[in-house]
N, CA, C and O atoms as a MOPAC input file, in Angstrom:
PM7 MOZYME 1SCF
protein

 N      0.82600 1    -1.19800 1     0.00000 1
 C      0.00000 1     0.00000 1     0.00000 1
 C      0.86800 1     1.26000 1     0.00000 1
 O      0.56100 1     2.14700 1    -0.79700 1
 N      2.00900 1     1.45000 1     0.87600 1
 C      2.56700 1     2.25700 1     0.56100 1
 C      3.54800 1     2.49600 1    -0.54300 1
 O      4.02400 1     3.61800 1    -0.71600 1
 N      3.85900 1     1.48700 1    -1.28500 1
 C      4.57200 1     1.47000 1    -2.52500 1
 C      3.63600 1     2.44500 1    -3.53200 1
 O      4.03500 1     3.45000 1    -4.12000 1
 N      2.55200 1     1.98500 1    -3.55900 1
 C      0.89400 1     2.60300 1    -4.12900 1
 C      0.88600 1     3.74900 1    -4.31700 1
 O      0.77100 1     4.31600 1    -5.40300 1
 N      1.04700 1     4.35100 1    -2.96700 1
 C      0.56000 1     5.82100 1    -2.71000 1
 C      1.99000 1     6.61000 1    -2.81400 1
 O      2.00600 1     7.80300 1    -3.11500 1
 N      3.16700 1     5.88900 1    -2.55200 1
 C      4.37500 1     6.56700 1    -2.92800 1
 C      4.50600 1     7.07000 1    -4.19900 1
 O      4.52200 1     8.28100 1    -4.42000 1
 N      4.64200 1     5.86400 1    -5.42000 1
 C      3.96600 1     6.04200 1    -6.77700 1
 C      3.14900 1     7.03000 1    -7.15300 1
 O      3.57400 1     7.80800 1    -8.00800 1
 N      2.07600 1     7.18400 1    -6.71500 1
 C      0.95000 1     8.06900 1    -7.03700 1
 C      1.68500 1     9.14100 1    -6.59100 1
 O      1.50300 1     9.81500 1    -7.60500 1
 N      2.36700 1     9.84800 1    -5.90100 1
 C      2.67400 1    10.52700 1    -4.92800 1
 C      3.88100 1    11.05800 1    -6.50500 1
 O      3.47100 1    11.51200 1    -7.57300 1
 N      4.58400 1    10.93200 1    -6.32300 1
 C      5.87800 1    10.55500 1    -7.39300 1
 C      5.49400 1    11.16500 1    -8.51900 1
 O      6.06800 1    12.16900 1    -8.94200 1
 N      4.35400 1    10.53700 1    -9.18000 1
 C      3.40800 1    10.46500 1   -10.10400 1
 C      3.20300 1    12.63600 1   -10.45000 1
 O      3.70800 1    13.48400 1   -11.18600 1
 N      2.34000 1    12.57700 1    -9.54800 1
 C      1.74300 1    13.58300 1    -9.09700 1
 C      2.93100 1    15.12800 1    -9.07600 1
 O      2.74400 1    16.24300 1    -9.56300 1
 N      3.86100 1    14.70000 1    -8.47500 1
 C      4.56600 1    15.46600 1    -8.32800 1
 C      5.21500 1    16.15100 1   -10.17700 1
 O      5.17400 1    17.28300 1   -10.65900 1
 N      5.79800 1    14.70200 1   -10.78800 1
 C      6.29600 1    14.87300 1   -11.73200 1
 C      5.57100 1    15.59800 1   -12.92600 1
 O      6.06400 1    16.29300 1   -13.81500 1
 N      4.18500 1    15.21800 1   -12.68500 1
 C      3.23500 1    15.96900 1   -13.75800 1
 C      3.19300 1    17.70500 1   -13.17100 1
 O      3.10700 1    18.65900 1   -13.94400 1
 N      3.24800 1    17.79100 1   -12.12700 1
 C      2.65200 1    19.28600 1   -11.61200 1
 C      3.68800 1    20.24700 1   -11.98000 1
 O      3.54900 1    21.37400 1   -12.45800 1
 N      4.90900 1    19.51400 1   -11.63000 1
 C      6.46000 1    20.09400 1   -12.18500 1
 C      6.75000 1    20.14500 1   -13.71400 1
 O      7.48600 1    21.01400 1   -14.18300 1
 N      6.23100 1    19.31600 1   -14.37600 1
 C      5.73000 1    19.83600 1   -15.73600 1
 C      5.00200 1    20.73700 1   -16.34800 1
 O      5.26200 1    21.45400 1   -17.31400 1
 N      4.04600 1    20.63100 1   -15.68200 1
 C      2.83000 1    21.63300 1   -15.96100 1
 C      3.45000 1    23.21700 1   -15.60200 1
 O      3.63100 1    24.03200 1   -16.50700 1
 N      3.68000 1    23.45700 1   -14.48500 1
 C      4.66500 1    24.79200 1   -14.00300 1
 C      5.78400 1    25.09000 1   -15.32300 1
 O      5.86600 1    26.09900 1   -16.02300 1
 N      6.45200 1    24.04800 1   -15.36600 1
 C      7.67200 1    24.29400 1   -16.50100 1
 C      7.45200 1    25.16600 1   -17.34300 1
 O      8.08400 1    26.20700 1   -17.52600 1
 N      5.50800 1    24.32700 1   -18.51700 1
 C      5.49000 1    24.66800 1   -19.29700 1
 C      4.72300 1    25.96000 1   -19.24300 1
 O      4.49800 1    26.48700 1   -20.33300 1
 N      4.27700 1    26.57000 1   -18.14100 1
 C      3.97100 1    27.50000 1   -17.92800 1
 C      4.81200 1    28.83600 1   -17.73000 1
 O      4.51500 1    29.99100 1   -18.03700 1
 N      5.71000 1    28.43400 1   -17.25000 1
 C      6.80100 1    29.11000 1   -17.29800 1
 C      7.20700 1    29.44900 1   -18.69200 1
 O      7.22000 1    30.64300 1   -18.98900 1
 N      7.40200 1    28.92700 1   -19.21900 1
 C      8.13800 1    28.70500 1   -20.74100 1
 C      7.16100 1    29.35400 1   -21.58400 1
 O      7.70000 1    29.78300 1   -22.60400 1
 N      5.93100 1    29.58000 1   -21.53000 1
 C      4.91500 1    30.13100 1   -22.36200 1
 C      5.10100 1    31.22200 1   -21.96600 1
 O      5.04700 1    32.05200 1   -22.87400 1
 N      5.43000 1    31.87800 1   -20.38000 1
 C      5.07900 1    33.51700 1   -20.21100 1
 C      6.18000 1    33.87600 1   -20.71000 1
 O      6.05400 1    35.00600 1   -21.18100 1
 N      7.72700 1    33.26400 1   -20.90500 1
 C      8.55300 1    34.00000 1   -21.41300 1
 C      8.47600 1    34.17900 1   -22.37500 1
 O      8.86800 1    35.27500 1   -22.77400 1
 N      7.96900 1    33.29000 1   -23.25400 1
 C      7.68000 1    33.82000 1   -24.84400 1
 C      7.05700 1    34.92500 1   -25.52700 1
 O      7.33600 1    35.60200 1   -26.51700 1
 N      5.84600 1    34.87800 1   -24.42900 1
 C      4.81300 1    36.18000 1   -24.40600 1
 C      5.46400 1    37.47500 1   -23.53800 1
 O      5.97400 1    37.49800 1   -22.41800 1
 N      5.30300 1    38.20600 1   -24.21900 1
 C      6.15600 1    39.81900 1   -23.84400 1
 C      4.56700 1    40.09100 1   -22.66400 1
 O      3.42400 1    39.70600 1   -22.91400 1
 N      5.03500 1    40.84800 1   -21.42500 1
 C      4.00500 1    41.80200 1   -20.85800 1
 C      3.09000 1    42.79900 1   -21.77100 1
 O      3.29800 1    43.31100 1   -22.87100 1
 N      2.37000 1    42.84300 1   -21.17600 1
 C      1.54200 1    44.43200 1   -21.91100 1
 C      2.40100 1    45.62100 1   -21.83400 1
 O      2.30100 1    46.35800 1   -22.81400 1
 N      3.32600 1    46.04300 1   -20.80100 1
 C      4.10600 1    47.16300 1   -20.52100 1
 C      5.02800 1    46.91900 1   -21.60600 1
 O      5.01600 1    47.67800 1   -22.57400 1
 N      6.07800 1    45.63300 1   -21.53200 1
 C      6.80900 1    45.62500 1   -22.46200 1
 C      6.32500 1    45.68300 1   -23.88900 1
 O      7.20800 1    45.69100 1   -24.74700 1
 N      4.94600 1    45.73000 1   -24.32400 1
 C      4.55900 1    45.64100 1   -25.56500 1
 C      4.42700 1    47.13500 1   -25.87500 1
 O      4.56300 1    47.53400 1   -27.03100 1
 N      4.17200 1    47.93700 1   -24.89500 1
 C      3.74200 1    49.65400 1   -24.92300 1
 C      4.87100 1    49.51400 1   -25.14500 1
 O      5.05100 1    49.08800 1   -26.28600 1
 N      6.12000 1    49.73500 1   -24.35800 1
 C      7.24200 1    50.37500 1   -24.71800 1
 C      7.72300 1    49.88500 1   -25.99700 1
 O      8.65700 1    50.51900 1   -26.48900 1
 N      7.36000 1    49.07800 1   -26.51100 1
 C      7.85100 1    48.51600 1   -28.02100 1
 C      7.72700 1    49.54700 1   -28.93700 1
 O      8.51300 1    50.31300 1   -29.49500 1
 N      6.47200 1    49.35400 1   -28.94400 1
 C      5.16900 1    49.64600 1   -30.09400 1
 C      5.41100 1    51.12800 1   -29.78800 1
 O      5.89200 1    51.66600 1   -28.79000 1
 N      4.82300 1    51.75300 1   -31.21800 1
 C      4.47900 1    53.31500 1   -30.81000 1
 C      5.22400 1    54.49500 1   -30.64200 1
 O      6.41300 1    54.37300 1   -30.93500 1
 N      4.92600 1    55.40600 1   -30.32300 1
 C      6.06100 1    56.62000 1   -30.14000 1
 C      6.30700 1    57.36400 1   -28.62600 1
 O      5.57200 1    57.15500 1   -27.66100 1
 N      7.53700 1    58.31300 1   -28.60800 1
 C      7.27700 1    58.37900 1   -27.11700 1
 C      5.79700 1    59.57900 1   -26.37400 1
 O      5.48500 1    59.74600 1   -25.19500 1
 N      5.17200 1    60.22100 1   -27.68400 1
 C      4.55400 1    60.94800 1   -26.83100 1
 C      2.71100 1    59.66400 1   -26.57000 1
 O      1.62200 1    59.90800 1   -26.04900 1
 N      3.21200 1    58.56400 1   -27.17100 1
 C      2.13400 1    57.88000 1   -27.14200 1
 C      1.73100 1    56.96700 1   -25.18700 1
 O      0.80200 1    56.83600 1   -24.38900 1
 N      3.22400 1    56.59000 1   -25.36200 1
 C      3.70200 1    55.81400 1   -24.31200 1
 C      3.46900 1    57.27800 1   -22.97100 1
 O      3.33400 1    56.94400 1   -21.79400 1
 N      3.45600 1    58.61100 1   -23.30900 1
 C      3.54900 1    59.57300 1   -21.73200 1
 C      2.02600 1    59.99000 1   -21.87000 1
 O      1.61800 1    60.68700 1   -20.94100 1
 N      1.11200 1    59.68200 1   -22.87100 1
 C     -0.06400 1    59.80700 1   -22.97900 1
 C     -0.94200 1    58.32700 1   -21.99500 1
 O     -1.94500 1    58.31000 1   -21.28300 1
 N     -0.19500 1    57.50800 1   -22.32000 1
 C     -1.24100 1    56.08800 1   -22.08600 1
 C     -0.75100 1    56.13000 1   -20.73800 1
 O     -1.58300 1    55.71400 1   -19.93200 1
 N      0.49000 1    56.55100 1   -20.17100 1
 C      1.42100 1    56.61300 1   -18.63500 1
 C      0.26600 1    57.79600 1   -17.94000 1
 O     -0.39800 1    57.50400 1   -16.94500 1
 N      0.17700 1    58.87700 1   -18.49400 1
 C     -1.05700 1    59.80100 1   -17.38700 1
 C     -2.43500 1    59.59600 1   -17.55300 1
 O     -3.16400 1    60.13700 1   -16.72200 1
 N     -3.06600 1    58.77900 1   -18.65100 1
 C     -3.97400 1    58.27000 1   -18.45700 1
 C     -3.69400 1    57.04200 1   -17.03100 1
 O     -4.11400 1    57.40600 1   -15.93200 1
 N     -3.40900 1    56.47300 1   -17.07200 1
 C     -2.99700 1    55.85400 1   -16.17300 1
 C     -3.04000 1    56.16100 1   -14.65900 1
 O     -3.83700 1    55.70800 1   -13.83800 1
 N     -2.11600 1    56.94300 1   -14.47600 1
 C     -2.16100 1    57.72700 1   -13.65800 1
 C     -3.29300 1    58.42400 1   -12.94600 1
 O     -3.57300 1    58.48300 1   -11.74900 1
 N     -3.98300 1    59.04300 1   -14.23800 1
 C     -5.16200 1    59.63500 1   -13.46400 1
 C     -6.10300 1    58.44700 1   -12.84900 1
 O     -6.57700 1    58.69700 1   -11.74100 1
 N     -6.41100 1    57.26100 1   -13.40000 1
 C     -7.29800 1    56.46200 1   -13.00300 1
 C     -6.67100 1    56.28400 1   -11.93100 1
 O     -7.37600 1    56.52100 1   -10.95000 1
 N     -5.32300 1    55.86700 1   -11.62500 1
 C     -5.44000 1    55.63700 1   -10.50300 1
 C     -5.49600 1    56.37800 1    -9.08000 1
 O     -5.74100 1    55.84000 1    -8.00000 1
 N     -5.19500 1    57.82500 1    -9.33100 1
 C     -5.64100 1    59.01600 1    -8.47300 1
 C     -7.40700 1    59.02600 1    -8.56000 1
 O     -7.87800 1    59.60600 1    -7.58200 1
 N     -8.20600 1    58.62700 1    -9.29800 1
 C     -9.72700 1    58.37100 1    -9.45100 1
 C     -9.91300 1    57.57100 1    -8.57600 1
 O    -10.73400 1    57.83200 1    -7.69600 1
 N     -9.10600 1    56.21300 1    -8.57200 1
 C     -9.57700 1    55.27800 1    -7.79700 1
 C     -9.51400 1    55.10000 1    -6.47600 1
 O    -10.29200 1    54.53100 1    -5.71000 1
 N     -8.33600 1    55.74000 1    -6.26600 1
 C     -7.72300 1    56.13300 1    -4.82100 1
 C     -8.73700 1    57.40400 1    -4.02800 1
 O     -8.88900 1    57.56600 1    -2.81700 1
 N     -9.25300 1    58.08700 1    -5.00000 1
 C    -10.32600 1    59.20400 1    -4.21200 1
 C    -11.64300 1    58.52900 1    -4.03200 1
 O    -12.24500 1    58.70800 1    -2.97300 1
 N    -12.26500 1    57.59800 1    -5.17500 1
 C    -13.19200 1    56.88500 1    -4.51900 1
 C    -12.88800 1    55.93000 1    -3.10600 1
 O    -13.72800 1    55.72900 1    -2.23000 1
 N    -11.83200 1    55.53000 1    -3.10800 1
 C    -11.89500 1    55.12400 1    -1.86000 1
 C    -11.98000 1    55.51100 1    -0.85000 1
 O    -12.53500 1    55.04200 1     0.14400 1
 N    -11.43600 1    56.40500 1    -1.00700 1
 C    -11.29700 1    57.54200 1     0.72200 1
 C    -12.79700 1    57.97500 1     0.99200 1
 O    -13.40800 1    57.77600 1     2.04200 1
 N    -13.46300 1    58.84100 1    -0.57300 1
 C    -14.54400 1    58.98100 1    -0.36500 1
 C    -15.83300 1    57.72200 1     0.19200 1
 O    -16.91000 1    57.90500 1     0.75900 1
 N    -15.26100 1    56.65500 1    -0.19100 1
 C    -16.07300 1    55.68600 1     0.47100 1
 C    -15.97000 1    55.16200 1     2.16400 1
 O    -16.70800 1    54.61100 1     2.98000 1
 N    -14.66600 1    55.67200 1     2.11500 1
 C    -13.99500 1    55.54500 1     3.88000 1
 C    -14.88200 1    56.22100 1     4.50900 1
 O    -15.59600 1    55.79100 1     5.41600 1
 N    -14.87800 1    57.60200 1     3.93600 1
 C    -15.23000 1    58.57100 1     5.06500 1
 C    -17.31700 1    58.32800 1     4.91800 1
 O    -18.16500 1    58.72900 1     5.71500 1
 N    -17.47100 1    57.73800 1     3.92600 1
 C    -18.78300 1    57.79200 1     4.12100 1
 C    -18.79000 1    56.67200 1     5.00600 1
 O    -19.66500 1    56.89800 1     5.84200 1
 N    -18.39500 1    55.88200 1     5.16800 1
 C    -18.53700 1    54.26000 1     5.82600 1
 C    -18.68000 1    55.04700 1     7.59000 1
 O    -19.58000 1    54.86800 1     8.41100 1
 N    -17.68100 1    55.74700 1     7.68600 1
 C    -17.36400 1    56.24600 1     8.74300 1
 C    -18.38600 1    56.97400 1     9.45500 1
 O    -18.73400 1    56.79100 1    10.62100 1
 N    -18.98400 1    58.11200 1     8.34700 1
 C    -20.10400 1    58.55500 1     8.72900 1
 C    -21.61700 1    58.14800 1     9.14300 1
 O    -22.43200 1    58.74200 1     9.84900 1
 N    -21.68900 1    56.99600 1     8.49300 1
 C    -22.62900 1    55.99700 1     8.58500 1
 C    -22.51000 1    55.54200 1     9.99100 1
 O    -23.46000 1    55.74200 1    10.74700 1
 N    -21.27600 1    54.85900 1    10.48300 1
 C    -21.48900 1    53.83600 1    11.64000 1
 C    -21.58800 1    55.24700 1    12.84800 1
 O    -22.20900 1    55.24600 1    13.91100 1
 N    -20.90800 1    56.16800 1    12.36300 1
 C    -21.10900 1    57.31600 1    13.67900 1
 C    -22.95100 1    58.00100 1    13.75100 1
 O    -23.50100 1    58.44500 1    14.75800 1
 N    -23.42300 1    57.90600 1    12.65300 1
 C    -24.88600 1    58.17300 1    13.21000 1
 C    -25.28400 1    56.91400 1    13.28800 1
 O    -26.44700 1    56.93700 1    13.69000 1
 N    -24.96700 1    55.94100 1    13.13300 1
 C    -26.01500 1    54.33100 1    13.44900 1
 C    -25.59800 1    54.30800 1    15.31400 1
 O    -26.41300 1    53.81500 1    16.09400 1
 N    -24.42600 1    54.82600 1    15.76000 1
 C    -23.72700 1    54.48300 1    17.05800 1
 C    -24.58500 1    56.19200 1    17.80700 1
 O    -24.90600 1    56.38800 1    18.97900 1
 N    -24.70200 1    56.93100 1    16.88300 1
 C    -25.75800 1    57.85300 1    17.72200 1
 C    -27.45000 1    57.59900 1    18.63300 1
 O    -28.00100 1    58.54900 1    19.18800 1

């Protein structure tokens, strides 16, 4: 029985370590999205798509706070 489950065990391992490999081996082939911007294109394209960027994420960062402080406001009149 334990020969069995060693096997299986063995088994298991060797396929998963494959599978990773070839996963590995596929993302290097494939370039990032960043590395594809900086490829492609020109530079005022790449400082255009960089402050778009940017701004969303100053957007996203103010909805949050704005959602903080409402959360906040909420539990202080529910605790009134």
């Amino acid at each position: 029985m334990k020969t069995i489950s060693l096997a299986v065990l063995v088994s298991f391992l060797v396929v998963s370590g494959w599978a990773l490999a070839s996963q590995s081996g596929e993302q290097k082939e494939r370039p990032s999205k960043m590395q594809e911007m900086m490829k492609h294109g020109k530079d005022g394209e790449h400082m255009d798509s960089m402050m778009r960027m940017m701004k969303m994420m100053d957007q996203c960062s103010e909805m949050m706070e704005s959602h903080q402080d409402h959360s906040e406001r909420a539990k202080e009149s529910h605790n009134k």
